[in-house]
SEVODREN-236691 format. One record per residue (C-alpha): x, y, z; residue in one letter. Coordinates in steps of 0.5 Angstrom, whole numbers, plus 2048, in hexadecimal, padded with zeros to 3 digits. Layout:
BEGIN
XYZA;...
# end
This chain:
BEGIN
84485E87CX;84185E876X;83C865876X;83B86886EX;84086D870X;84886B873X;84C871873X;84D87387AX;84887987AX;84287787EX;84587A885X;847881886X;84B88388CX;84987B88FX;84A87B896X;84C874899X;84E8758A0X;8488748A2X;84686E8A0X;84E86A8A0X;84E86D8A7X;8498698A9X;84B8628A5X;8518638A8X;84F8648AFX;84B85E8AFX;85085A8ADX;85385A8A6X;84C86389EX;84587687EX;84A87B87DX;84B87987AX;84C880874X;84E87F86EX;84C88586AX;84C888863X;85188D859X;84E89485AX;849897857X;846891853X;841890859X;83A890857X;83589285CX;82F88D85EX;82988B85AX;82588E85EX;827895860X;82A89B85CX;83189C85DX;8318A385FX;82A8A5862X;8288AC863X;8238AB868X;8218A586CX;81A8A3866X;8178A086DX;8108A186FX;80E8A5876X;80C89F879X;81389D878X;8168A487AX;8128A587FX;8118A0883X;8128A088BX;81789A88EX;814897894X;819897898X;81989289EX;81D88D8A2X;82088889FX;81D88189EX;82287D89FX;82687E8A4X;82C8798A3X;82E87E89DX;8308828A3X;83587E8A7X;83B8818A8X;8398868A6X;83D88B8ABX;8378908ABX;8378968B0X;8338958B7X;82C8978B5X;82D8978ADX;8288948A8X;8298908A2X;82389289DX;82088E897X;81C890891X;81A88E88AX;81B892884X;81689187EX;81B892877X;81888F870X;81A88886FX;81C88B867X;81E892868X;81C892860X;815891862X;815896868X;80E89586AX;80D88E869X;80E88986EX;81388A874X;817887878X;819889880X;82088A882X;822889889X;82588E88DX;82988F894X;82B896897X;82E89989EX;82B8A089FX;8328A58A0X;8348A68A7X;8368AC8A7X;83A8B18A9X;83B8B58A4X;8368B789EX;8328B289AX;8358B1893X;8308AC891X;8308A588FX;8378A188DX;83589B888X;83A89588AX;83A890885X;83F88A887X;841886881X;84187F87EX;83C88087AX;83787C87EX;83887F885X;83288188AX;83388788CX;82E887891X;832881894X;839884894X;83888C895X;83688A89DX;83D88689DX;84188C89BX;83E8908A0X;8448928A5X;84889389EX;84289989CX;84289B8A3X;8468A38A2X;8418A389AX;83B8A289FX;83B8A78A2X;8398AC89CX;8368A7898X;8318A2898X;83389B896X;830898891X;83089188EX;82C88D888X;82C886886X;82C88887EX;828884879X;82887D879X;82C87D880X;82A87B886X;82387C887X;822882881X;82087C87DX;82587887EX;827873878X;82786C87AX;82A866877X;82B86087BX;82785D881X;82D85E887X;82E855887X;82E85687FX;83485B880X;837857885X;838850881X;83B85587BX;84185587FX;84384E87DX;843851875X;84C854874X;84B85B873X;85285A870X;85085486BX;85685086AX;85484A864X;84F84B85EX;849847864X;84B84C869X;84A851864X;84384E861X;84184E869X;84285686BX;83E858864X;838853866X;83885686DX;83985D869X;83385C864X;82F85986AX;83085F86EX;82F864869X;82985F868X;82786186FX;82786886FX;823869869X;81E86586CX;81E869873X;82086F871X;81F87086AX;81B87786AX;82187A86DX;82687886BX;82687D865X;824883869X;82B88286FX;83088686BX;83488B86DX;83289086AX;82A88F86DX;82E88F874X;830896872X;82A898871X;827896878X;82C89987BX;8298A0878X;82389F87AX;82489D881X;8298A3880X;8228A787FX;81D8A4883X;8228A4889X;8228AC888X;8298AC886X;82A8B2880X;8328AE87FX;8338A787FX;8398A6885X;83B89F884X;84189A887X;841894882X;84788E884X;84A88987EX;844889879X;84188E87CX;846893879X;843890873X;83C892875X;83F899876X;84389A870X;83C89886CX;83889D871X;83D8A3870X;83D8A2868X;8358A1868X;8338A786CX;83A8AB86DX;8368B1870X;8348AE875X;83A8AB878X;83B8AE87FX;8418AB883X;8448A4881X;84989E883X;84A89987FX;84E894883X;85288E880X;85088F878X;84E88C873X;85288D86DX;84D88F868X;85188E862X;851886862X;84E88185FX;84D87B864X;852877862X;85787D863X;85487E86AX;85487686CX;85B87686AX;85D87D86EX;859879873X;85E874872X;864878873X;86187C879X;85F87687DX;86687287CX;86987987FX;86587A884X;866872886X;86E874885X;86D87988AX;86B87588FX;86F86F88DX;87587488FX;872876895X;87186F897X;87786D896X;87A87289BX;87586E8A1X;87B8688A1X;8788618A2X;8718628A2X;87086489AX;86D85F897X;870862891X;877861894X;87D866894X;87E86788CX;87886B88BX;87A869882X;879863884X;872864889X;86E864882X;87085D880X;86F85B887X;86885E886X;86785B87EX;869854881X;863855886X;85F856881X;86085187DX;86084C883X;85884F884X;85684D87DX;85884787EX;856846884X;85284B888X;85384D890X;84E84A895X;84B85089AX;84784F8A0X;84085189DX;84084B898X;84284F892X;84984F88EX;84D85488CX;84E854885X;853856882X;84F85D87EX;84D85D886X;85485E888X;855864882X;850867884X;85186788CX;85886988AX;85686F886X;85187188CX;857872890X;85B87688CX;85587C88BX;85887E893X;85F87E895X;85B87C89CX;85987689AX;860873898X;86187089EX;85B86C89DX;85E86A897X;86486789AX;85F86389EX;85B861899X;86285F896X;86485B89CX;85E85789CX;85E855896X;865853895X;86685089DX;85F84E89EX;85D84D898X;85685089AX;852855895X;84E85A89BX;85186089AX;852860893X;84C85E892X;848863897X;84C869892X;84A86688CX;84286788FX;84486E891X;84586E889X;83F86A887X;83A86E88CX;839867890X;837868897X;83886389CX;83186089BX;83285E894X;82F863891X;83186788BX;83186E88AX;82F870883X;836874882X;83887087DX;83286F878X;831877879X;839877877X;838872871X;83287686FX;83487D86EX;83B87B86CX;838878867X;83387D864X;838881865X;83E87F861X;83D87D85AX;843877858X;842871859X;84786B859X;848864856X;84C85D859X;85185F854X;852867855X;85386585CX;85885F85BX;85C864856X;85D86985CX;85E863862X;866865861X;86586C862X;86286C868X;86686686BX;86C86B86AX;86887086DX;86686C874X;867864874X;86286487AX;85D869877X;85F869870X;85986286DX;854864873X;85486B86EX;854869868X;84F863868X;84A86986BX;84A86D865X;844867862X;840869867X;83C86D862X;83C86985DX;83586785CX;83186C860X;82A86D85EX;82C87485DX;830878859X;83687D85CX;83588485BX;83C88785BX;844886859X;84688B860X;842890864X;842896861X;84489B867X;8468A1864X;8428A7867X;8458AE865X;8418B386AX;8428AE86FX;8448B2876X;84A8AF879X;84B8A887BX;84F8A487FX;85389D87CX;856899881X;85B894880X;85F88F884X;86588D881X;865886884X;85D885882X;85C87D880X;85587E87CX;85588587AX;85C886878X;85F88C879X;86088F871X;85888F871X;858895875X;85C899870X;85989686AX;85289986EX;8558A086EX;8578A0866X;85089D865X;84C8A286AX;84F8A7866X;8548AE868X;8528B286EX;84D8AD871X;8518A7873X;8558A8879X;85B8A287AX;85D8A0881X;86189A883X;862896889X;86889288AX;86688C88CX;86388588DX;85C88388BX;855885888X;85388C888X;85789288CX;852895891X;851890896X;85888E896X;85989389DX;85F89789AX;85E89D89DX;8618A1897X;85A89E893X;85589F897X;8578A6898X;8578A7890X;8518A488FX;84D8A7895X;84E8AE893X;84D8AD88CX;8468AB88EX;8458AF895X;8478B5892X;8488B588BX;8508B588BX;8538B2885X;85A8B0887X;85F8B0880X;85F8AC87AX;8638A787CX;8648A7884X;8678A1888X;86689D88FX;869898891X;
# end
C-alpha cells in the first residue's frame, strides 16, 4: 500500500466477516490512531479555540434538512433494519472556512433512522465511527442490530465529516492509479526501494493537490467539531449526544473542550490517546497490534494441526515475518489476477485482528497463503482496509484519512529520523514494527502545513463522559483511555474497561458493556469511574 498515511488508522470497527465469507464461500476473501504531549496543542487556523456562540449565520443556523429516502440503496445492504423502517438522508450546508462563515459552503452528507420507540424520545445521537476518513452515511446502517435498544429513544444520526465520502470528499488517485501503487514496498529495504516509495509519495500528494487542493486545508478536526455543533443546532438538539469510535473519540474530546456546555450524554469507545505525537502513537500501534496478533497466535495454537502458525505460539510471529519476507520477494497469485503483496498481506492481518470474530478468517488466510500458496483471503481483508469493492472501485477513506491526518498534526519526518527509530519498532512488533515507522513520511511534503502538536480535549464544565477502553485493543491501545480521562480533566471523564479482544468495547456483545452503556445513555446513569466487563 502506498497511501500518504501508513499507521494503521484508516478503519474504525472494520468488519471483515462479510467480505472474507464470501471469498471463502467461492473457493478461497486506517485505524489506524495515533494520536498527541498535553496542553501544547494549538487550535486550528481557522476557528477559535473556545467559541462562545456558533458566529454562523442564520441561513446556516436556521436551515430545515430535507430529509428523504436514501439514494443509494447499496448503502443499506445488511443493514439489518426493523420491517417497515427507513433510512433517510440529507445534505447540511456548513462554511468550507469556519473563519469566513458567510463565505462559501460546502454540504456535508448525512444518514438517520428516526427512533422507534417505546419510551420517550431523547433527541438525536450523533455517531461518528472513526478512521479519520470513514462514511458514516455508509457505516451507521451496517451497525443497526448492534444500535437497536439505542434506537428506541433515539434518532440515529450519521455523517460523512468533510473531506469524506461524499461531504467534499478528498481525492488523489484515479482507482487503477491506486492499484498499480501496490508494486511500490511500503517497508523500503535498499536506497532505490526507497527512492521508489518517496516518488509515489510526492506523486501522490501531487495529485491531491491537484484534485483537491481547495479543501485540503479546511478537513481539520477541529472544523469537523464545529459541524457537529451546527447539525446539533439544526437537528433541534439543545445538547449534542454523541457516540464517537477510534478517531471519533478524538473528534469528541475536541467537541467537549470547545463547547463543554453542550455536551449532553457521550461515549467515546476505543480512544485515541490525546497526549502522543504521531510517532508515540505509531509505535503504541506497533505494540498493540503485536498484542493483539500474540493473542490470536495463542488462540491458534490451542486449534491443534490446523494453525498455520503451529503450536508454539512464540514461534508463530517468526512463521509470519518468514511469510512476509517471502511476499516481498514474491507476491502471491489470486484468482482475480492481482498479487498479494507483501503491505497487502500486513494490511489483511491487521484487518482481522480489529474483531476477535474474524480470527478464524485469518487462520484461513494463513492456510492459504503458506499451503496453497494463494493470496484471496488476505488480499479481500486487505480491501476491507483500503475501501476497495469487488469491482475495483475505491472508496476515498484513505485520501480523506491522509488529508485530515495531515492538516491535523504538524510533525513531519525525514528518511533519516524514520531510519534511527527502525530499531525501536522491530523491537516493538517484528510483523508491524517497518510497515509503521516508514508511515511517519506520510506527511512529509503535504502542501499544507499541520496545526497542532495533540488535540486539545480538555473540557472543564463538560457533563460527564464515558471513556471506554478494551484491554486487548490492536489500534487504540488501551492506556489512551486513561491518558483521555487525565486530559478531559477531573469530573468529566468517566473511565470504563473491557477486558477483552478487538477494536472498540460496545460491540463486542459482552453483556455487562452493553448494559453500561445503554443506561448511560437511555437513562443518564453513570456508572463509577472505573468499572469492569469483561
Amino acid at each position: 500500500m502506498s497511501s500518504s498515511s501508513r499507521t494503521i488508522r484508516t478503519r474504525a470497527l472494520v468488519s471483515v466477516t462479510a467480505v472474507v465469507a464470501l471469498v471463502a464461500v467461492a473457493g478461497c476473501g486506517g485505524d489506524g490512531e495515533t494520536e498527541q504531549g498535553k496542553a501544547s496543542s494549538k487550535p486550528s487556523a481557522s476557528a477559535p479555540a473556545s467559541p462562545s456562540g456558533s458566529g454562523l449565520p442564520g441561513s446556516l443556523t436556521g436551515q430545515k434538512l430535507d430529509w428523504s429516502t436514501c439514494p443509494a440503496p447499496s448503502v443499506l445492504q445488511g443493514a439489518g433494519e426493523a420491517p417497515g423502517s427507513e433510512w433517510q438522508c440529507a445534505t447540511l450546508k456548513a462554511p468550507l472556512d469556519y473563519a469566513d462563515p458567510k463565505g462559501e459552503t460546502i454540504d456535508l452528507a448525512m444518514i438517520r433512522a428516526k427512533a422507534t420507540g417505546p419510551g420517550k424520545r431523547i433527541g438525536s445521537l450523533l455517531f461518528n465511527f472513526g478512521g479519520p476518513g470513514g462514511s458514516g452515511v455508509s457505516s451507521l446502517p451496517g451497525f443497526a442490530d448492534d444500535y437497536a435498544k439505542l434506537r428506541s429513544r433515539y434518532d440515529l444520526v450519521s455523517f460523512d465529516p468533510r473531506g469524506v465520502g461524499e461531504s467534499a470528499g478528498v481525492t488523489c488517485r484515479s482507482d487503477e492509479e491506486i492499484d498499480a501503487s501496490d508494486a511500490v514496498d511500503g517497508t523500503p529495504d535498499d536506497k532505490a526501494e526507497i527512492k521508489a516509495a518517496l516518488a509515489e509519495s510526492e506523486k501522490y500528494i501531487k495529485g491531491c493537490e491537484k484534485r483537491s487542493g481547495k479543501v485540503l486545508p479546511h478537513v481539520d478536526t477541529v472544523s469537523a467539531a464545529r459541524d457537529m455543533d451546527l447539525m446539533r443546532q439544526v437537528l433541534g438538539d439543545d445538547k449534542l449526544s454523541y457516540f464517537g469510535i477510534s478517531y471519533g473519540t478524538e473528534l469528541g474530546g475536541v467537541y467537549a473542550h470547545l463547547y463543554p456546555k453542550r455536551v449532553g450524554r457521550a461515549v467515546l469507545d476505543a480512544v485515541v490517546d490525546p497526549t502522543e505525537d504521531p510517532e508515540q502513537g505509531a509505535l503504541g500501534q506497533a505494540k498493540g497490534f503485536q498484542l493483539a496478533l500474540d493473542n490470536y497466535l495463542k488462540d491458534c495454537a490451542e486449534k491443534g494441526a490446523a494453525c498455520p502458525t503451529g503450536g508454539d505460539p512464540a514461534a508463530g510471529t517468526d512463521k509470519i515475518v518468514a511469510l512476509l519476507k517471502q511476499l516481498d520477494a514474491k507476491p502471491l497469485p489470486t484468482e482475480s489476477g492481482r498479487k498479494l503483496t507483501q503491505d497487502g498481506a500486513l494490511s489483511g492481518i491487521a484487518a482481522a485482528l480489529y474483531d476477535k470474530e474474524s480470527w478464524k478468517y485469518l487462520t484461513l488466510g494463513l492456510q492459504e497463503a503458506t499451503r496453497l500458496g494463494k493470496g484471496n483471503l488476505l488480499l479481500a481483508m486487505a480491501d476491507s482496509m483500503s475501501g476497495r469493492d469487488e469491482n475495483g472501485h475505491y472508496s476515498n477513506i484513505s485520501a480523506a484519512n491522509a488529508a485530515i491526518n495531515c492538516v491535523d498534526d504538524r510533525q513531519r519526518y525525514s528518511v533519516a529520523e524514520v531510519k534511527a527509530q527502525l530499531p525501536r519498532f522491530r523491537k516493538a512488533s517484528p510483523v508491524f514494527g517497518e510497515y509503521l515507522a516508514w508511515g511517519l513520511l506520510g506527511c512529509t511534503g503535504w502542501p499544507v502545513e499541520g496545526t497542532t502538536d495533540t488535540p486539545d480535549v480538555r473540557a472543564e464544565g463538560s457533563a460527564p463522559i464515558l471513556v471506554v477502553g478494551n484491554t486487548g485493543d490492536p489500534a487504540t491501545p488501551y492506556e489512551g483511555a486513561r491518558k483521555m480521562v487525565q486530559e478531559l480533566g477531573e469530573g468529566v471523564g468517566v473511565e470504563v474497561t473491557y477486558k477483552g479482544q478487538g477494536h472498540g468495547a460496545y460491540n463486542s456483545g459482552n453483556a455487562c458493556m452493553t448494559r453500561t452503556v445503554n443506561d448511560y445513555l437511555l437513562d443518564g446513569k453513570v456508572p463509577a469511574a472505573g468499572t469492569t466487563c469483561g
